[in-house]
N, C-alpha and C positions, 0 to 999 in steps of 0.2 A: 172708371166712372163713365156713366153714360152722356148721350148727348142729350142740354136740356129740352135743346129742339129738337127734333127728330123728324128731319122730310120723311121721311121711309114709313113710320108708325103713327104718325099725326099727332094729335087729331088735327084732320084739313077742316076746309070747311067748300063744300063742294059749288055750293051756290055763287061765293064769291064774296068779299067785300069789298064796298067801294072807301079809298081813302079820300079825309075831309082835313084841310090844314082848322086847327084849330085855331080861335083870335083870341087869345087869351095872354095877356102881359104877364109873369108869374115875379113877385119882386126876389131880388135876391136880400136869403137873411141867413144869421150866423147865430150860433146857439153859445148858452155860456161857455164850455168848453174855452170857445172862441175870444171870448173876453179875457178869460183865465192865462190863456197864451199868452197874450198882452202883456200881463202883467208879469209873467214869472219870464217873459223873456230880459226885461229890465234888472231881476235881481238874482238870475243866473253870474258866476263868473266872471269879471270883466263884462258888469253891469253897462258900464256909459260905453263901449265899445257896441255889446251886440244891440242895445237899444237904436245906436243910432244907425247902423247898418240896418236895425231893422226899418228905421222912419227912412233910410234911403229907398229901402227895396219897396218900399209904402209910395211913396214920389213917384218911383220910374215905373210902378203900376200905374198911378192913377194919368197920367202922362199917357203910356200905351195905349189905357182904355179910353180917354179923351181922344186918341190919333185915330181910334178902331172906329170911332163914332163918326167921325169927320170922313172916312172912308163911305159909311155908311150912307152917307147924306151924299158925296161924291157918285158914288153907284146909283141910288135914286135918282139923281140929277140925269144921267145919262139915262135912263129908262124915260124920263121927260125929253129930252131933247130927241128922242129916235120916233117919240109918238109926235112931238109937234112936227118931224119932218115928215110923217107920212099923212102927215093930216095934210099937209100942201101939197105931196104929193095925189092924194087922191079927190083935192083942191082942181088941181091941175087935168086931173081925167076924168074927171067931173066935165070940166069946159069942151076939153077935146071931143069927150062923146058926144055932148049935144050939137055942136056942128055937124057932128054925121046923124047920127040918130035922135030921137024924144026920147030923153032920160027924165025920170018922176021928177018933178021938182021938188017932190020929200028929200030927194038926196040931197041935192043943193044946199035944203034948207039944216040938214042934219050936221051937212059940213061945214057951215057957218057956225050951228052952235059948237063943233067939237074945237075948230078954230080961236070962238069967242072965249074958250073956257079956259079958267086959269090952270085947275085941277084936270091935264091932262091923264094923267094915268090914271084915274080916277072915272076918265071916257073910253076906258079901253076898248068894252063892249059896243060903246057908241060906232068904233071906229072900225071894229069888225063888219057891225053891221051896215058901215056905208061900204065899203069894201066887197064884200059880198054882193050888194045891189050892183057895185061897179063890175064885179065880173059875173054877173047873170046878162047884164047890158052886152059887153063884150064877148060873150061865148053866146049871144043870141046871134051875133053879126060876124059871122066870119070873116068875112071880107074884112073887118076891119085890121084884122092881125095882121094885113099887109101896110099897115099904114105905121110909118118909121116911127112918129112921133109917139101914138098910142100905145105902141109895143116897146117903147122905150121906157115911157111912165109906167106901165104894169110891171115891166122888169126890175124898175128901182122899188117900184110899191113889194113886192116880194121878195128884195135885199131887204129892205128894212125891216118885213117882220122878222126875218131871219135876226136881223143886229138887234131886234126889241127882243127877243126871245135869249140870246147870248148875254144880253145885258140886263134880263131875270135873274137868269141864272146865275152869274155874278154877286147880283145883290142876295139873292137866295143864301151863296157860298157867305159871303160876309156878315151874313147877319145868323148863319150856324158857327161862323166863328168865336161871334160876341157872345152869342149864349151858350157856347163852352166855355170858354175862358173864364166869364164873369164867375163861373162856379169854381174854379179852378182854386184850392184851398193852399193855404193860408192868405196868402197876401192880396190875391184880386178878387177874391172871394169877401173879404174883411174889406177891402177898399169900395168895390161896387154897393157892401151893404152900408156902410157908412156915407156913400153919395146916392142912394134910393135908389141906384140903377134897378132896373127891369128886364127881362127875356124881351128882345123881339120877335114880329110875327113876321114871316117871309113872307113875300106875294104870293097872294092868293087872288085863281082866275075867276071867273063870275057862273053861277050856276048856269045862263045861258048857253055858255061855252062847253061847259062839261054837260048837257043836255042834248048838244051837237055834238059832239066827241062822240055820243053812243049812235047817232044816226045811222044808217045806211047810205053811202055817199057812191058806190058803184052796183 
């Protein structure tokens, strides 16, 4: 049998496509078939026996996937705590520059709002673009890169996107866990449709960003 895919014969597509995370919640459902197991599971052989092993295996699903959610939320939580600390980090180099140089006061005022805002992740973009402002400041002054403190806060400002970026991808990993699982047939398949569960959307970055992605940067 051949291969469905076939790199070697295609068809390619030469121009290229760009991928787009879709934001679409898809609910999880189960068809009669599904009901039917239900019910002939009860009056199989040693009825009261596999019924109730089956309302166990029903339990220590919905249990799992109550633990899988709570991770969920854990992971997001960490993707907020890494942007509020580089919001004070870039808080912080914000000040520093303007004792050496005249930095916009747009920044300032950008870093107050990403600061003020409850919905961190939600400023991601915001916080790029102070960021960016902050190192056009800094690579317009060279001289400044001798100076310990400066070069100390840009060094932690670029740990941390590193750890915002590590802790995407985490939630990313966790939330393609959920959306397999949840499908995963008999019992967490039947449990997630009986609790309305839904597919989550992974983080998705802002069209800004994938606009600069394409730039030429050298």
């Amino acid at each position: 049998m051949a291969n469905e895919l076939d790199e070697l014969t295609g068809p390619t597509l030469a121009e290229g496509k760009d991928v787009n995370v879709i934001a679409k919640q898809i609910p999880v459902t189960v068809g009669t078939g599904s009901k039917v197991f239900e019910v002939v599971i009860w009056i199989l052989p040693l009825p009261i026996f596999g019924g109730l092993i089956w309302l166990y295996k029903k339990r220590k699903a919905a249990d799992y996937l109550q633990k899988l959610q709570q991770k969920i939320q854990h992971d997001a939580s960490q993707i907020d705590n890494y942007l509020e600390q580089r919001v004070m980090i870039l808080q912080n180099a914000a000040k520093l520059l303007d004792k050496a140089v005249a930095l916009d006061k747009e920044t300032f005022v950008a870093v107050a709002q990403a600061r003020g805002n409850g919905d961190l992740n939600g400023q991601a973009a915001e916080i790029e673009n102070i960021s960016k402002a902050i190192n056009v400041a800094f690579e317009a002054y060279p001289d400044l890169k001798a100076h310990n403190e400066i070069a100390d806060v840009m060094q932690q400002n670029a740990y941390l996107q590193k750890e915002i970026t590590a802790a995407r991808e985490q939630y990313n990993d966790t939330v393609a866990q959920w959306n397999r699982e949840i499908q995963e047939w008999p019992t967490k398949r039947i449990v997630a449709a009986k609790a309305g569960y839904t597919t989550r959307i992974p983080f998705i970055t802002t069209s800004e960003i994938k606009a600069a992605a394409r730039g030429t940067f050298f």
